[in-house]
N, C-alpha and C positions, 0 to 999 in steps of 0.2 A: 504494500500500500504506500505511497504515495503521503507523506506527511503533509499536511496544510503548514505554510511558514505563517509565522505570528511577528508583528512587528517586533522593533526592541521595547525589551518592557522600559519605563524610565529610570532613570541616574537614581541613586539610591545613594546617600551618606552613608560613609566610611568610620566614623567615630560617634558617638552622641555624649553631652555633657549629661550629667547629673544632674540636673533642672529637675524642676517644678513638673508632674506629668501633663504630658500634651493630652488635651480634650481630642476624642476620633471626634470626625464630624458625624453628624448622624445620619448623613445618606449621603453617598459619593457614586457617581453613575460607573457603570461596571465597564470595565476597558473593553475596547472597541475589536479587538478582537474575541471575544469569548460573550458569545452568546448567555450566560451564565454571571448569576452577581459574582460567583468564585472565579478569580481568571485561572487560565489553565494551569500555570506552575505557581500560582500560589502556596506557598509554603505554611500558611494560616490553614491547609485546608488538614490538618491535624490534631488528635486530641490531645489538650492540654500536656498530659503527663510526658509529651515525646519532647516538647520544648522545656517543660523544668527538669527531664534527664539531661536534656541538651547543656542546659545552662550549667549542670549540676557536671559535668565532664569536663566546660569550660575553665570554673574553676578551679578542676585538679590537676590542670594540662593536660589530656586524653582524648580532646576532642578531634585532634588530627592523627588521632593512631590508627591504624586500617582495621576495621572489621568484617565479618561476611556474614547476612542474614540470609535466610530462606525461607522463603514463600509458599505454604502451601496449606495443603488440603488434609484435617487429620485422618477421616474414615469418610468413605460415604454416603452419603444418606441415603434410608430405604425409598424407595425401593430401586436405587439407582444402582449398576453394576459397572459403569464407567461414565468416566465426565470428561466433554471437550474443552480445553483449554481455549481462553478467549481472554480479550485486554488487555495483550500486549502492545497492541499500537498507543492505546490510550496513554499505557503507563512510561513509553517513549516520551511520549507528547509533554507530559506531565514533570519526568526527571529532566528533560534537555532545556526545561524553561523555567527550572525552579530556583526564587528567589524571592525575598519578600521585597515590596518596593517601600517609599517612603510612608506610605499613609500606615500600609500595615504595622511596619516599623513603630511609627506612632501611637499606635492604636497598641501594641505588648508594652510599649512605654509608660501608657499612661492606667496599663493596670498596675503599676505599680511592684511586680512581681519580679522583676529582672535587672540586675545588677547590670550598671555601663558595661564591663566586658562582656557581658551576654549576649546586651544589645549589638555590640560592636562585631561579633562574633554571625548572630543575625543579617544584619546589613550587607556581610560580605559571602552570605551563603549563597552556594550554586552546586550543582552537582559536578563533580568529578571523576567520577569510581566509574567502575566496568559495571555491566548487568547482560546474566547470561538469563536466558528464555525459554520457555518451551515452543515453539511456533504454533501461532492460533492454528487452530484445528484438529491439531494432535488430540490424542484420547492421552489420559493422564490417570492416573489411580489414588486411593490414598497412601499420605506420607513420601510422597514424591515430589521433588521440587520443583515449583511451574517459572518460581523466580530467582534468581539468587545472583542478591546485591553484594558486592566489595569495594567499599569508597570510607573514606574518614570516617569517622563513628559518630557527627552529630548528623552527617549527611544522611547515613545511612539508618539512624535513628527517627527522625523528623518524618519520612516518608511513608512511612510505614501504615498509617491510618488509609493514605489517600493509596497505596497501591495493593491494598488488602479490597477498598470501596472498591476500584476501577477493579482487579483481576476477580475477585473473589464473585462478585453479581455478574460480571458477563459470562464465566464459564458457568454460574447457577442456570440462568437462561441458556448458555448453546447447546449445555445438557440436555434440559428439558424440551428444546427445539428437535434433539437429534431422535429424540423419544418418539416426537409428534411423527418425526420423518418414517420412521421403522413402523408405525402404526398404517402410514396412509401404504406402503410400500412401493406398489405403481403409481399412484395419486398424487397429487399435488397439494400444496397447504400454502397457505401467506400469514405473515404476521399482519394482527389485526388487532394489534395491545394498545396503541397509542393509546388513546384514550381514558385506559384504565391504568398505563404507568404509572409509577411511584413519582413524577415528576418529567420533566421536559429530557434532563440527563439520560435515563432509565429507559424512556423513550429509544431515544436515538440508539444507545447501545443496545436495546432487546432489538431493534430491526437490523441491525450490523451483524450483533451473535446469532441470531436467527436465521440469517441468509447463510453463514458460514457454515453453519449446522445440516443445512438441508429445507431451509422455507425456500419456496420459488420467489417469492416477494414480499413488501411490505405495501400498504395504503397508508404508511407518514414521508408524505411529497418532501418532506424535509433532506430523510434520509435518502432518494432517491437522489436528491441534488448533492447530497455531500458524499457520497459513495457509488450514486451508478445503479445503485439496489434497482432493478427492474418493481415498476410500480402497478399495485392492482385495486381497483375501486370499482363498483357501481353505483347504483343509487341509495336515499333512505324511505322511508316510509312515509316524509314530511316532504318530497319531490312527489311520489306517486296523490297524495293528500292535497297535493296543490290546484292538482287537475280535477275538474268535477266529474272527467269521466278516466278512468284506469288504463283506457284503450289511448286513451290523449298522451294521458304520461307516458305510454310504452313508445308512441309516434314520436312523439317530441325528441326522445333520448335517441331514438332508434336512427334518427334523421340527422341531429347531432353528432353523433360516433358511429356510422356508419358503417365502420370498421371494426368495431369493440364494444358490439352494444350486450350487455349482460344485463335485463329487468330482473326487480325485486319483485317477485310474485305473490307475496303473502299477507299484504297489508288490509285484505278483506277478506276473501276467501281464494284460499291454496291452487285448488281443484279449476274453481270460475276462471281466476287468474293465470293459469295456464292455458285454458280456451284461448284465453282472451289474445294470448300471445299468438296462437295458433292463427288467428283471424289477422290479425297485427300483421304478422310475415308473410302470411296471401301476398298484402295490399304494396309491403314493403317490397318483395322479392321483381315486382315489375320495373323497381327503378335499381334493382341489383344489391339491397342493403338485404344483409343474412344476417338474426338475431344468431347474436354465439353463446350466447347463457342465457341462463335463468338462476334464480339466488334463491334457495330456501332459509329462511331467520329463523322459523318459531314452529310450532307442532310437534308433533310424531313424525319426526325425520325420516326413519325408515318407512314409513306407512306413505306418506306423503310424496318422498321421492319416488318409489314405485309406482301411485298412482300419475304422478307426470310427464314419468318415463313414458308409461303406456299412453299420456293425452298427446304426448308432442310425435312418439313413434307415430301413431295413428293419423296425426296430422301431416305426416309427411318431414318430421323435424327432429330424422335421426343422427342428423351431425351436432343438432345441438347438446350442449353439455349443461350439469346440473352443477350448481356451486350450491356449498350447504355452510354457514354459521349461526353460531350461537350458544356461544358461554361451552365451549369443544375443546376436548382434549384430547390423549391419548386412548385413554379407557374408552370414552364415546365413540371413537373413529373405530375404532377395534371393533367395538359390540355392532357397528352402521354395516363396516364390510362386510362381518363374520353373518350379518341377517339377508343379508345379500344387496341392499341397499344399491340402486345404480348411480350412486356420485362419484362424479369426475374430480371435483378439487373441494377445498376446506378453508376456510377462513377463520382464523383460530386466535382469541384476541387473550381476555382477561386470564384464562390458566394459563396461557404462555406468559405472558409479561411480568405475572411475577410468581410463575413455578411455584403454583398455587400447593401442591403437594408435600414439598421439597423447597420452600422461600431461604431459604436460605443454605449456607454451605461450611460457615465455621473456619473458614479461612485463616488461617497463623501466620506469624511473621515472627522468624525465632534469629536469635546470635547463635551461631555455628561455629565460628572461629570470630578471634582477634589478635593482639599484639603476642599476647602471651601463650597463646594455640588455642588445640579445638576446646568449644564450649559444647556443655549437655546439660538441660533441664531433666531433671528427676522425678518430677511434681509424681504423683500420683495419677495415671490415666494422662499423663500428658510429658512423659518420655518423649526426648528429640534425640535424631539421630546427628552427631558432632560433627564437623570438619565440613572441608569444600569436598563438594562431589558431584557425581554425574551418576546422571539413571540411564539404563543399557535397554534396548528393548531388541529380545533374540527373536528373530522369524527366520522359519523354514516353510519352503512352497508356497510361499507370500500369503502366510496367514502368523500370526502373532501367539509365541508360546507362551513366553513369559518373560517379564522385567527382571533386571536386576539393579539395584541403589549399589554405589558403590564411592569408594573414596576418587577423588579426581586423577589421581594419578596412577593407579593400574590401571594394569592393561585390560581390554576392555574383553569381554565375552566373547565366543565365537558365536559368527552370524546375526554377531550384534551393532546394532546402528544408536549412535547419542541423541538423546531426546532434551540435551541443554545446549544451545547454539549462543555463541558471545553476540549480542547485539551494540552495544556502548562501550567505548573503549576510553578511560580517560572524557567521560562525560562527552564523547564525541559518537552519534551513527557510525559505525562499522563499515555498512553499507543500507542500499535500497531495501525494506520492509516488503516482505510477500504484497502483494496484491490483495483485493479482497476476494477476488476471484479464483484464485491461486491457493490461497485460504478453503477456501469450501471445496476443491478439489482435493485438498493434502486431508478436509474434513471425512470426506467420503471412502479415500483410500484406506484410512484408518481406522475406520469402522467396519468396513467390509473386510478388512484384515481379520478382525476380534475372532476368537471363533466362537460358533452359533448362537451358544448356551446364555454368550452376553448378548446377542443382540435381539433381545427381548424383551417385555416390558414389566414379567416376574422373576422375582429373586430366585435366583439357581443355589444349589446347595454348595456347590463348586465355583467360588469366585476367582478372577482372574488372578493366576501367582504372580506374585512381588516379593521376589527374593531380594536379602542382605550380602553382599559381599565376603566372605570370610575374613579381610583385612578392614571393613567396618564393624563386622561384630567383634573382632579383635579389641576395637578403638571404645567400643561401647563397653566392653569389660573392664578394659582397663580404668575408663575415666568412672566406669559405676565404681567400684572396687575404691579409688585413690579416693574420692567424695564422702564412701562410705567408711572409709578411716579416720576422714576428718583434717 
């Protein structure tokens, strides 16, 4: 993909006095590149405790010692048996432009909360350090790492909220997209969430991870213009409501989009409303416009599409195709086929948008290594595996056996390919970002790799292996053991 450039953000001061705290003002219009009151590399866009850690390493000189965090996923959720990785562009976008400008500056000032070195510390923050990546689309497992940052320790501290938001919701969503895809199987589906996203952000990124996953489209004109995302819409019930007769609205639209004309058929009666179309295309077909859909919203979907199959067969309108939504998911589509239902595609909105099943994913952001070597959390149920590493994924006959996590520097498994690719080097792109198309290619290959038992919509007894290395479970003994002496 193609990164959007963003102006330079503005000059930011390099020291600040010990004054009196500056008042934020109380409404400041949002920079002009970012759609969004947060601009993109806002450094503000963080929970509290990452900048009083921040401040709290300034003071003991540590704040430029290298560390390496990793990014992931601890287990699963039911009933999900792999998740595609998604957010990597975003979280590019986010580390190459991060810096607090002046206002922000002002505004941590005048909580009162941070000593001048802090500040001064603040002011001068950018990103520097490498970040290796999973590439969007990959299939990913738990306790695998999608991210793993290595830059200065306030750097690589700070971030961590906003790249836990951006990775951790878009692979929740390309998950549950990939879900929808394996349901419809020959079929077609579009994102159809806007509307009920969690926000305008949420938005954008369900129709980006969603197309990556396996949607044909989305209906937010938004995304089509900032990605390319091929775009799908028909009408509402408040178009066909306008017209005092239904056969009007169907003319009107039909005369309009000539080309892509798809009527909503249900806004009075289902059954009527598909006559109605049938009379409609007579009158249209003399001047060469061919209705290419019809949309069912609301009823007895199976019951419903069967009876319009047979009104428009009958009428002569067997190239036309049935679109069906309405509050759809995976489960739904499944149960639609499996009754034999004859819909051609699916518009699938508020259970995809916010993976109404599975809302979320638990996302971590752990210290693995720093100055002094590897680090490991003990906690209870929330063991980290230490050190920089890479995860191995072995295939034979171009199907996927199993992972293996491993330390960075052995050698890597036979018939195994690395699933962490360096993206930033020195706070600098490496190179050019997959495409988004390129993306849902690498989505599809990697899926159809899995073998069978995962690519389904219920829990197997047999989940995908995710082997340890023997020179990490080496590293894990040791550091459990040395901890547990004290």
């Amino acid at each position: 993909m193609t990164r959007s450039s963003s102006p330079t953000p503005p000059q930011r001061s390099t020291s600040r006095k010990a004054t009196a705290p500056v008042r934020s003002p109380r409404w400041r219009r949002p920079a002009p590149w970012c759609p969004e009151v947060v601009r993109t590399g806002s450094a503000l866009f963080t929970d509290l405790y990452e900048l009083t850690m921040a401040a709290g390493y300034v003071r003991v000189g540590i704040a430029e010692q290298t560390a390496t965090f990793d990014l992931f996923v601890r287990r699963l959720p039911e009933p999900r048996q792999f998740l595609v990785a998604a957010g990597l562009a975003d979280a590019v976008d986010f580390l190459t432009d991060l810096s607090i400008d002046d206002d922000e500056l002002a505004f941590l000032e005048s909580t009162g909360r941070f000593a001048p070195d802090a500040l001064d510390a603040f002011a001068r923050l950018t990103f520097t350090g490498d970040l290796w990546g999973v590439p969007e689309g990959e299939v990913v497992f738990g306790n695998e790492p999608i991210l793993r940052v290595t830059a200065p320790l306030i750097q690589a501290q700070v971030v961590e909220t906003r790249l836990i938001n951006l990775v951790a919701s878009q692979t929740m969503v390309a998950s549950k997209a990939a879900r929808v895809a394996i349901a419809c199987g020959d079929r077609t589906f579009v994102d159809f969430s806007a509307r009920r996203d969690h926000g305008g952000d949420a938005a954008m990124q369900t129709a980006r991870a969603s197309y990556v996953a396996g949607a044909a489209g989305t209906s937010l004109v938004a995304a089509g213009h900032r990605w390319g995302i091929p775009l799908s819409g028909t009408m509402a019930h408040a178009y066909v409501m306008s017209f005092d007769d239904e056969r009007d609205a169907f003319r009107t639209f039909a005369r309009t989009f000539p080309d892509d004309a798809v009527l909503l058929i249900d806004t009075y009666d289902t059954e009527e409303g598909a006559r109605r179309v049938v009379e409609v295309a007579a009158e249209l077909a003399d001047d060469g416009i061919h209705v290419r859909g019809v949309r069912l919203d609301s009823g007895d979907l199976a019951h419903l599409s069967r009876a319009v199959r047979a009104i428009l067969d009958e009428g002569g309108m067997t190239e036309t195709s049935i679109f069906a939504s309405g509050d759809l998911d995976e489960y739904r589509i499944t149960e639609l086929l499996a009754s034999g239902s004859p819909i051609d595609a699916f518009g699938v909105g508020t259970q995809l948008g916010t993976s109404a099943d599975a809302p979320n994913l638990g996302g971590v952001y752990k210290l693995v290594a720093d100055a002094s070597g590897p680090k490991m959390k003990l906690a209870e149920d929330k063991v980290t595996l230490p050190g920089l590493k890479q995860v191995w994924r072995v295939e034979r006959d171009g199907r996927s056996t199993h992972d293996v996590i491993a330390l960075d520097d052995e050698e890597p498994p036979t018939d195994a390919r690395p699933l962490l690719h360096p993206v930033l080097r020195d706070g600098a792109l490496i190179g050019p970002l997959p495409s988004i198309d390129e993306s849902r290619r690498r989505a599809a290959t990697s899926i159809a790799a899995l073998p069978s038992r995962l690519r389904t919509l219920q829990l197997r007894e047999a989940p995908y292996d995710v082997r340890r290395s023997a020179a990490l479970d080496a590293l894990v003994a040791e550091l459990t053991a040395r901890h547990r002496a004290g």
